[in-house]
Structures are given as structure tokens and as C-alpha cells.
C-alpha positions as CSV (number, residue, x, y, z in Angstrom):
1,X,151.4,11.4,195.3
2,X,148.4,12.2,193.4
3,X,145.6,10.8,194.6
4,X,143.3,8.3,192.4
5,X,139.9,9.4,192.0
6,X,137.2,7.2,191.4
7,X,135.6,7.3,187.8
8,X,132.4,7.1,189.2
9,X,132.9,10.1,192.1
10,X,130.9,12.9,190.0
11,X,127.8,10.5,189.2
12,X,124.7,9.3,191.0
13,X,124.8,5.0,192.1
14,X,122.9,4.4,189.9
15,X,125.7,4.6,186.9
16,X,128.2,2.3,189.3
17,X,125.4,-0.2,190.1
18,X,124.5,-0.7,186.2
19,X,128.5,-0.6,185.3
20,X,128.9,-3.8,187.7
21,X,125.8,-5.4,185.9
22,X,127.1,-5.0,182.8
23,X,130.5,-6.1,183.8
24,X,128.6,-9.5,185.0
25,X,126.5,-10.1,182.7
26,X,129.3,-9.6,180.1
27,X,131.8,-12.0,181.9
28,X,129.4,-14.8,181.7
29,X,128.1,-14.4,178.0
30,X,131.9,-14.1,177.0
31,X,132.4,-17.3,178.5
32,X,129.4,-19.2,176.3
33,X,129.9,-17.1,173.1
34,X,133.1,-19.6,171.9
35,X,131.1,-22.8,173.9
36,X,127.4,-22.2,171.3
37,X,128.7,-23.4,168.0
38,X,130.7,-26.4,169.5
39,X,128.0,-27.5,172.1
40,X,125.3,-27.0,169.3
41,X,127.3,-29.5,167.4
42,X,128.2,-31.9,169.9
43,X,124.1,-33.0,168.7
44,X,125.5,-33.4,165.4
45,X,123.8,-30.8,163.9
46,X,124.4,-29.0,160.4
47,X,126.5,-25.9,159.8
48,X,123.1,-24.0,159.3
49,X,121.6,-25.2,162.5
50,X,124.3,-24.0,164.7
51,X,124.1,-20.7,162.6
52,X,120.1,-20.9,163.5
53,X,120.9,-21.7,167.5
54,X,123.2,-18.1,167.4
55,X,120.5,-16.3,165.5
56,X,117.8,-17.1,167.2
57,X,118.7,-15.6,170.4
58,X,119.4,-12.2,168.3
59,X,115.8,-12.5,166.7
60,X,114.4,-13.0,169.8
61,X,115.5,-9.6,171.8
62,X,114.5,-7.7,168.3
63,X,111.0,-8.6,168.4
64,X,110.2,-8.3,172.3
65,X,112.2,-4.9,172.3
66,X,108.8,-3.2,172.2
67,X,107.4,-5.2,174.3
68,X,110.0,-5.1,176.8
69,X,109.9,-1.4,176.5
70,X,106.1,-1.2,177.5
71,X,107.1,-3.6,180.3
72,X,109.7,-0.5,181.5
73,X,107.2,2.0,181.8
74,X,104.3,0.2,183.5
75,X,106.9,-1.6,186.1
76,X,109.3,0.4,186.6
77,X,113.2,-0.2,185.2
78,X,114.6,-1.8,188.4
79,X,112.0,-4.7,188.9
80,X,112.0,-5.2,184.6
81,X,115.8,-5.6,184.9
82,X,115.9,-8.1,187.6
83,X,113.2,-10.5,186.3
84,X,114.7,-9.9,183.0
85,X,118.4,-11.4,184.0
86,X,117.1,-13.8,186.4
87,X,114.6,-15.2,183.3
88,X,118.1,-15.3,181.2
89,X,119.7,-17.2,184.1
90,X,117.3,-19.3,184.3
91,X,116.7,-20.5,180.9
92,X,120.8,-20.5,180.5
93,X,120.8,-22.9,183.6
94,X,118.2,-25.2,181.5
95,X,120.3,-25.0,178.3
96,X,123.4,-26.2,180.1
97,X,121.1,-29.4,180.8
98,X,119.6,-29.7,177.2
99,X,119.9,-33.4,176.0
100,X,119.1,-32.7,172.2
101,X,119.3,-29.9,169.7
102,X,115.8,-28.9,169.4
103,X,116.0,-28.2,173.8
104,X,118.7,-26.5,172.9
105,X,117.3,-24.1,170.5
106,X,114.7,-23.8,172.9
107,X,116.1,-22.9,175.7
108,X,118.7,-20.1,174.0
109,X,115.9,-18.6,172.2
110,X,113.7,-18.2,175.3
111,X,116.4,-16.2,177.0
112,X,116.4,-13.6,174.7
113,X,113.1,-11.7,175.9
114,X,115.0,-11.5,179.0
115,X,117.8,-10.8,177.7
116,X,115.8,-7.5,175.4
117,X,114.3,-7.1,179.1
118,X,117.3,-6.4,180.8
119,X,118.9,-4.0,177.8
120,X,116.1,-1.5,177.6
121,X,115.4,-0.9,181.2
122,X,119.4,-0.7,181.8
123,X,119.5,1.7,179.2
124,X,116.2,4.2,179.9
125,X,117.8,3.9,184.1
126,X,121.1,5.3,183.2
127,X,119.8,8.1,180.6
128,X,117.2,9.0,183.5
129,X,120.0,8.8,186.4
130,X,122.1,11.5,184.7
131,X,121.8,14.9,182.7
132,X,122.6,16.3,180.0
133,X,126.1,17.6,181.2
134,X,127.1,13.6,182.0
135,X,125.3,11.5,179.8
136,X,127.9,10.7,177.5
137,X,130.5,10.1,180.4
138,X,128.3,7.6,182.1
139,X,127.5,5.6,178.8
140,X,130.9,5.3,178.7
141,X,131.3,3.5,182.2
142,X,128.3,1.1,181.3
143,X,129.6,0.4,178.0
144,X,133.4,-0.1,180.3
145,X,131.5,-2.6,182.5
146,X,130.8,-5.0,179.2
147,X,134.2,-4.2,177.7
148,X,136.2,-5.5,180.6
149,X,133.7,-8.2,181.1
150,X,133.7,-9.2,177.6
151,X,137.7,-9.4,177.5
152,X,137.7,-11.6,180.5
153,X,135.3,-14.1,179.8
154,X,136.5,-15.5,176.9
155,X,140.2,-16.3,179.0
156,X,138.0,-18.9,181.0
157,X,136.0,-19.9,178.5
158,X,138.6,-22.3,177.2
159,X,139.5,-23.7,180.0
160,X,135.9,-24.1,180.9
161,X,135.2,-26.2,177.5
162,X,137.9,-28.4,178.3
163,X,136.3,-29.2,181.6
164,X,132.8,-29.4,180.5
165,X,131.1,-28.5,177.1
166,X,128.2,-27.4,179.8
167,X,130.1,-26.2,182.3
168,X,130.4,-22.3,180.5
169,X,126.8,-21.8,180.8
170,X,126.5,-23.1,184.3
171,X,128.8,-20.6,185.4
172,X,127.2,-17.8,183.3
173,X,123.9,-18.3,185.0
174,X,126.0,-17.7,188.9
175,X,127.1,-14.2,186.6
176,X,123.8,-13.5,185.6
177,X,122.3,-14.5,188.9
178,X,124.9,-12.3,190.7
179,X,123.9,-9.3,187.8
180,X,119.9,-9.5,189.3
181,X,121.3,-9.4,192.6
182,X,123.2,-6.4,192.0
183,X,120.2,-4.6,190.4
184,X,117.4,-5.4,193.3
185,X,119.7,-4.7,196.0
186,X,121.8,-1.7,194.6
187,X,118.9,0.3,192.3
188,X,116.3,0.9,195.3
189,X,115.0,4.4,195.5
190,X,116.7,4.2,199.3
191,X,119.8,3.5,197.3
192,X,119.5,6.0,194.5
193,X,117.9,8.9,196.6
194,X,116.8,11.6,193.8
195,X,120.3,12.9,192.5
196,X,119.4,13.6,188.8
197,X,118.6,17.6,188.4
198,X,116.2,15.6,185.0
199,X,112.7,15.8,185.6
200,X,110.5,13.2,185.2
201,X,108.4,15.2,183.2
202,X,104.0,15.0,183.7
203,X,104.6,10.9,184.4
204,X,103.3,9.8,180.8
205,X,105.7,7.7,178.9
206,X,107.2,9.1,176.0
207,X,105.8,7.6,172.5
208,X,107.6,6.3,169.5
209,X,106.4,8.6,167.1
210,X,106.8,11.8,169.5
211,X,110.1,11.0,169.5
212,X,110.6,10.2,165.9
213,X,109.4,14.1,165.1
214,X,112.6,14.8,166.8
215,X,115.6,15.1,164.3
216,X,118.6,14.0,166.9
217,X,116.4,10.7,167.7
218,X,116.5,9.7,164.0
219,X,119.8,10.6,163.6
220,X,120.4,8.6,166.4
221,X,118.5,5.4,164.8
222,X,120.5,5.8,161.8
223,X,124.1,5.7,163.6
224,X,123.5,3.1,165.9
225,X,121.8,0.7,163.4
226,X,125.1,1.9,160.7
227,X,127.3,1.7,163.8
228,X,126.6,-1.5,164.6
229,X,126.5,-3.2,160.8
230,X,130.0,-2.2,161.0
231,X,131.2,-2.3,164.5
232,X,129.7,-5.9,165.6
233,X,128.5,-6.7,162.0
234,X,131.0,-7.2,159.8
235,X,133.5,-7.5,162.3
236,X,132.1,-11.2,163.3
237,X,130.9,-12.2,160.1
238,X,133.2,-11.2,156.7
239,X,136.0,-10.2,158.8
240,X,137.3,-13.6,160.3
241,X,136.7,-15.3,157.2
242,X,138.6,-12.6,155.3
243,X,141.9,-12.9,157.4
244,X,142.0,-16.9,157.2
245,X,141.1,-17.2,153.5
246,X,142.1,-14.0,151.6
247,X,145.3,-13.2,153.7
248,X,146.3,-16.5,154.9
249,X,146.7,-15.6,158.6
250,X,146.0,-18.1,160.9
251,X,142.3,-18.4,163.8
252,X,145.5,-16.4,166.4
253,X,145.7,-13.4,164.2
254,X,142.2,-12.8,163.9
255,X,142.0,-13.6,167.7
256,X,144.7,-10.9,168.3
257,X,142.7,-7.9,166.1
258,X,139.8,-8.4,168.0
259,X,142.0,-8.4,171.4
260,X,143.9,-5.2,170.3
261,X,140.9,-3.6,168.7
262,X,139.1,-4.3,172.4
263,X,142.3,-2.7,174.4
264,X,142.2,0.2,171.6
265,X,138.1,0.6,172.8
266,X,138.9,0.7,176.3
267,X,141.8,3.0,176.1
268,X,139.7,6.0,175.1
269,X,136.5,4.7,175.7
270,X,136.3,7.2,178.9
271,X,137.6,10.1,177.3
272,X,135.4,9.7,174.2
273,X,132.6,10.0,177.0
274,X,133.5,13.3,177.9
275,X,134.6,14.7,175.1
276,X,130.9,13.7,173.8
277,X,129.8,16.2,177.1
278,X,132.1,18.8,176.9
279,X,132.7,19.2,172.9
280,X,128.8,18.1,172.0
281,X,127.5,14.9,169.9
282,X,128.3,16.5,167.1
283,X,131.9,16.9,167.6
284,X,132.3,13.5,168.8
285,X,129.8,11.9,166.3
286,X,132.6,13.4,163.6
287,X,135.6,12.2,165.2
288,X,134.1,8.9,165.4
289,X,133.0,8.6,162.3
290,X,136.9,10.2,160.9
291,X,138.1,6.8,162.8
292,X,135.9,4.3,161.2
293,X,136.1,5.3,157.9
294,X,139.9,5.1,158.1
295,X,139.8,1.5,159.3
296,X,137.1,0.7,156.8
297,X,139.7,2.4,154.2
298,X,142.7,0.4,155.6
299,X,140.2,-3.2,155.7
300,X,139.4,-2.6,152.0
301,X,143.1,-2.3,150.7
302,X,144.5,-4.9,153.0
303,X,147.1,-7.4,151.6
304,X,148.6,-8.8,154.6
305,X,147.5,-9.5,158.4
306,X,149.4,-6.6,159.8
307,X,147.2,-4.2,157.8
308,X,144.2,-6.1,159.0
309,X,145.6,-5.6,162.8
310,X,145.5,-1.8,161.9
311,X,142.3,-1.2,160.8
312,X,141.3,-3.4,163.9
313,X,142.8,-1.0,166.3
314,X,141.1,2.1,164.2
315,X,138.2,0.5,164.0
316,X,138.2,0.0,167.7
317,X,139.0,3.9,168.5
318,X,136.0,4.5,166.7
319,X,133.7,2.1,168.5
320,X,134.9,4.2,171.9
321,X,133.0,7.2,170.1
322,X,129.2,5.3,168.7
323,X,129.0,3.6,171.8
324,X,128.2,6.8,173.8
325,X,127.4,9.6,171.2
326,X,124.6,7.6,169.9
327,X,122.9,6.4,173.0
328,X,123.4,10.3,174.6
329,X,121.2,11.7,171.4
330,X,118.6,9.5,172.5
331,X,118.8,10.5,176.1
332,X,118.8,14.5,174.9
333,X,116.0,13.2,173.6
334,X,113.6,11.5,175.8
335,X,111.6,13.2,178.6
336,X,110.6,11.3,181.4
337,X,110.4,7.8,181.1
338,X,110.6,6.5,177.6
339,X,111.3,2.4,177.7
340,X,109.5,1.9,173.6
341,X,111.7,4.9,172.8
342,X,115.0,3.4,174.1
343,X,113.7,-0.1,172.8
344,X,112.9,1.1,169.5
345,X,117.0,2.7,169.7
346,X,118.5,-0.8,170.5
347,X,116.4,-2.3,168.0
348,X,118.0,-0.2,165.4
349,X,120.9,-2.0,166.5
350,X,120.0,-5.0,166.8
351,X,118.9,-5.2,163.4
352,X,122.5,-3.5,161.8
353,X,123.7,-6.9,163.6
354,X,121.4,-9.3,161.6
355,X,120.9,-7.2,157.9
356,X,123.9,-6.0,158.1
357,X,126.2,-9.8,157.9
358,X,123.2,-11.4,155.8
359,X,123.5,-8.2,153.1
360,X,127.3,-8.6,153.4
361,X,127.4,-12.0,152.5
362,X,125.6,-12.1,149.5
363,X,128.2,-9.0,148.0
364,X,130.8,-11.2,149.4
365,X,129.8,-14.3,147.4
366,X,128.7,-12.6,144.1
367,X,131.8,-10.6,143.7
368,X,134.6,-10.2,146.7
369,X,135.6,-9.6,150.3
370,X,136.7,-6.1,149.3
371,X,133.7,-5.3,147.5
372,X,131.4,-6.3,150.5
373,X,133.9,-3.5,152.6
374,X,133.5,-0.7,150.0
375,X,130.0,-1.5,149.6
376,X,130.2,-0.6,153.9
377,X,132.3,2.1,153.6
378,X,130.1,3.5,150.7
379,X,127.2,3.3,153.3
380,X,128.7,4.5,156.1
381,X,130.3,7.7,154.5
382,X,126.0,8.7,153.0
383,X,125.0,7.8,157.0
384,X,127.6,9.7,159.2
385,X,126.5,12.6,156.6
386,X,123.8,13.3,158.6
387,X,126.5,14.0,161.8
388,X,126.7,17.5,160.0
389,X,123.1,18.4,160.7
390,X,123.2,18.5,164.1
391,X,123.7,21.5,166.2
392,X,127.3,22.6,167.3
393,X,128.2,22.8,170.8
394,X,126.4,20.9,174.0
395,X,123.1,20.1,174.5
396,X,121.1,23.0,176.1
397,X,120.5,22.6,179.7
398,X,117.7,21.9,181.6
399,X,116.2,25.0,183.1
400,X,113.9,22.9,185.5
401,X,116.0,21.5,188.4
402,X,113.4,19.7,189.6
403,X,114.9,15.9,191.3
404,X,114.6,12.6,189.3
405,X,112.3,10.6,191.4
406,X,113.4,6.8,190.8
407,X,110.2,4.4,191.4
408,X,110.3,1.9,194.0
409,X,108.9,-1.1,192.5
């Protein structure tokens, strides 16, 4: 019998520690993402206000990315990420007790500098831990952790709700408490030792606009900020809408898309890691790119819910490939530590998330659903042009071997 190797046997702790944070932290926020709207209206608020109370969180992590960035390189990732999730824990735990809309609002909206916190020192720890031969393999296994997390806390969240309109968020902040836990105990230098053969480089933090004279970095900003106006996007605004009111399916098939198009993610999700090592961004960049455009095709010209179900599962084939391509540009990218570089990356992708359904809409209401698709898929196709410009092959190696040292904070 063969025997069953571990995913996470060729790469430093680090990567394993910040999968099983990611897999926590996802868990918990599946559980309150379904338990927002309905809590947020228990106060009998507006349609608009409950819009406002899911917004608010997003604005929040855009605007303290920088910030949280800074944060990164004058701390130190492991001490950032810990405060960050224990800050979101704590201000989750408060929510859960909010007695009127406006705590409410509150509460949610303060959680989202920990939240940014949390993001951009996970994200400059695992470029650092790994190089340039296993960056895209080891984005894969963080991106895993929130995959897997995100498909199982939504199967409690029901059951939760029925329990206790509160009781989802109670639960998330044990997740997100057991997610800081995780990170101050498993990401100390005595854990980590100094496996990554990436230098650290002459200890001053990278700057925004050193990085920004570097074409793969603003390639990078470009896909990720396209990537996710489609992938998370239009996926949770038009697309719901468009199944129950253009092709008459019911909330269960638009619940079963997003299930499949998750499964179809997680599927490749590990071998669009490697391929992104062993073929080059560029390679996988284009085969990502082939997938999304072919669900975008199969989204516009869809006339029944099984065609919808199809582009799903395409589309989610294709999210395997931008959400490690991407983020692996930017660590090709960034010498030494670089937390406003990486911030200034996720903000490009936070803000795909919040132009992208607001731009959508209005397309949607002044003409159709389809037009608001083409108008995407017209986008997309004049972005993922830029994919050609990049070099062929992988990313040149490192010829100083020099060990990572990871900061005790």
C-alpha cells in the first residue's frame, strides 16, 4: 500500500501553522456570514441598512490595509496576527451582545482593522516562509485552509440560527480565539527555526512604489483586483439574483452552484499550486484565465439552472488558479519584508469586491443581467491580456542561500 504523504512534508511550519488559522478563522466567519442580514434585521432595520452592516466590515479592512501593513514591518507578522484575530474575536464576542442596530454596526465595523491585520501579516509570513520554487504550492494550502473552513461553517450555521440568532458569532469568536492561539504558540522563531533559503534582504521594508516599478507586481494588482470582481464579486451579488429571477430556479440551486463550484476549487486547488511552481505564473495565469472566461461565456448565454450550475463549476476551476498565481507574483516580487506591499495587493482585492458589485448593478438595472456579464467578460478578456507579458518559464532562483530569519516578537 502506498503510503500517504503529508501535503505539508516538503514545506517549513510555518505554511501548516497559517493553513490551520485559516481553516479557523474561516469556519467561524462561515458560520456568521448567513446569521448578518437576519440578526441585522431582527432590529428592524431597512434593506439598505443591513446592506450597510455587510459593507462596512469590507470598507473597514480597505482603509487600515496600509496601515496594518506598516504595523507588519515595525512588529513583526506573528505578534500583528495574533492581536489582529484576538481584536476580531473580541469585537465579534461584543456584537453577539449588541442590543440595537447602531451597536451592531459598531461592533462589525470595528473588527475589520483586525480583521485587515490578520490578512496582511498572514500573507507577507507565508511569501517570506517559502521560495520561489514553492510559493505557489503553499498559497495553495493557505487558500485550502479557508476553502474547507468556509464549506463547513455554513453546515452549522443553520442549525446554530435556529438555536440562537447570537449564538453563530459566539462560537466564531472560540474559532477566532483558537486561530490567535495557533499563531502565538505555533509561529515562534523556536518553532519556525530559519528554513527558508529567502533572504531577508538589508532589513528595510520594501516600499510601495519600489515595488510598483516592477512589472509582475502590477500585473499582479490588476489580476487580483479583476479576479476578485468576478470570483467573489459578481458571484455574491448579480449571480444569486440572476438564477431566482431570470431562470426561475429556486434559493437550493443557487446554494448548490456555489457548493459544487467550492468542491470544483478544492479539487485542483493543490495541483494548480504546483503547476504555478513547476510550469511558471505565466502558464498558470493562462490556464486560469482559459477557465474563467468559459464560465463567464457559459453565465452570459444561460437559459436554464443547469447551465448556470456549469459555469459555477468552471468558474470554480478557475478560482483554483488566481488564488495562488496572483499572490506568488507578488511574493517573486517582494524582498525582505514588505507588509504595505502585500497590503497594497489585498487591497486591490478588496476593492474588485466592493466596485466591482456596485458597477455591476447599475449595468444590471439600466439594461440586463446578461449585459452586466458581458460587460465582465469584456473586462476580464482586456485584463488577463497582460498574462502574455510576462516571462515564460519559472521564476529565476535565488542565488543567495542565505536563511530566513523569522523575528521573535
Amino acid at each position: 500500500m502506498k503510503e500517504l504523504r503529508s501535503p505539508f512534508r516538503d514545506f517549513p511550519p510555518a505554511v501548516a501553522a497559517l493553513t490551520a488559522v485559516a481553516f479557523f478563522v474561516a469556519v467561524g466567519f462561515g458560520l456568521i456570514i448567513p446569521a448578518i442580514p437576519i440578526f441585522a434585521s431582527s432590529f428592524g432595520v431597512s434593506a439598505t441598512a443591513i446592506g450597510v452592516v455587510i459593507g462596512a466590515f469590507a470598507v473597514a479592512r480597505l482603509v487600515s490595509g496600509l496601515f496594518a501593513g506598516k504595523l507588519v514591518e515595525r512588529y513583526g507578522e506573528r505578534l500583528v496576527l495574533g492581536t489582529g484575530l484576538l481584536m476580531v474575536a473580541f469585537f465579534t464576542f461584543f456584537t453577539a451582545l449588541a442590543q440595537n442596530y447602531e451597536q451592531l454596526l459598531i461592533f462589525r465595523t470595528a473588527g475589520g482593522l483586525g480583521s485587515s491585520m490578520f490578512s496582511v501579516a498572514a500573507g507577507s509570513l507565508l511569501l517570506r516562509s517559502v521560495d520561489d520554487a514553492h510559493r505557489g504550492r503553499a498559497q495553495s494550502l493557505f487558500n485550502g485552509g479557508f476553502l474547507f473552513g468556509g464549506i463547513t461553517g455554513p453546515a452549522f450555521g443553520g442549525i446554530l440560527m435556529n438555536i440562537s440568532l447570537r449564538a453563530p458569532f459566539f462560537i466564531y469568536t472560540i474559532t477566532l480565539i483558537l486561530a490567535a492561539l495557533t499563531a502565538l504558540t505555533r509561529l515562534t522563531a523556536e518553532k519556525l527555526g530559519h528554513e527558508s533559503t529567502k533572504p531577508e534582504g538589508d532589513g528595510v521594508a520594501m516600499r510601495i512604489r519600489e515595488a510598483m516599478r516592477i512589472p509582475s507586481y502590477r500585473i499582479a494588482l490588476l489580476l487580483t483586483f479583476i479576479g476578485s470582481w468576478v470570483l467573489f464579486g459578481l458571484r455574491s451579488s448579480l449571480v444569486p439574483l440572476f438564477v431566482t429571477e431570470e431562470l426561475g430556479g429556486s434559493t437550493t440551486v443557487v446554494g448548490l452552484g456555489f457548493t459544487l463550484a467550492g468542491i470544483a476549487n478544492g479539487l485542483i486547488l493543490l495541483r494548480a499550486g504546483r503547476l504555478t511552481d513547476l510550469k511558471g505564473r505565466r502558464y498558470a495565469l493562462l490556464v486560469g484565465a482559459f477557465f474563467v472566461i468559459a464560465g463567464l461565456f457559459v453565465l452570459t448565454i444561460a437559459f436554464d439552472p443547469l447551465l448556470y450550475i456549469v459555469a459555477m463549476v468552471i468558474l470554480g476551476f478557475g478560482g483554483a488558479f488566481f488564488g495562488s498565481a496572483p499572490a506568488a507574483l507578488v511574493g517573486d516580487s517582494v524582498k525582505g519584508r514588505g507588509g504595505r506591499v502585500i497590503a497594497f495587493y489585498q487591497m486591490a482585492g478588496d476593492a474588485g469586491m466592493m466596485i466591482g458589485p456596485i458597477l455591476l448593478g447599475i449595468i444590471k438595472d439600466q439594461a440586463s443581467f446578461q449585459a452586466a456579464f458581458l460587460a465582465t467578460l469584456i473586462l476580464f478578456l482586456v485584463s488577463a491580456s497582460a498574462i502574455l507579458t510576462l516571462p515564460k518559464g519559472v521564476p529565476a532562483q535565488e542565488d543567495d542561500s542565505r536563511p530566513l530569519p523569522v523575528r521573535e516578537d
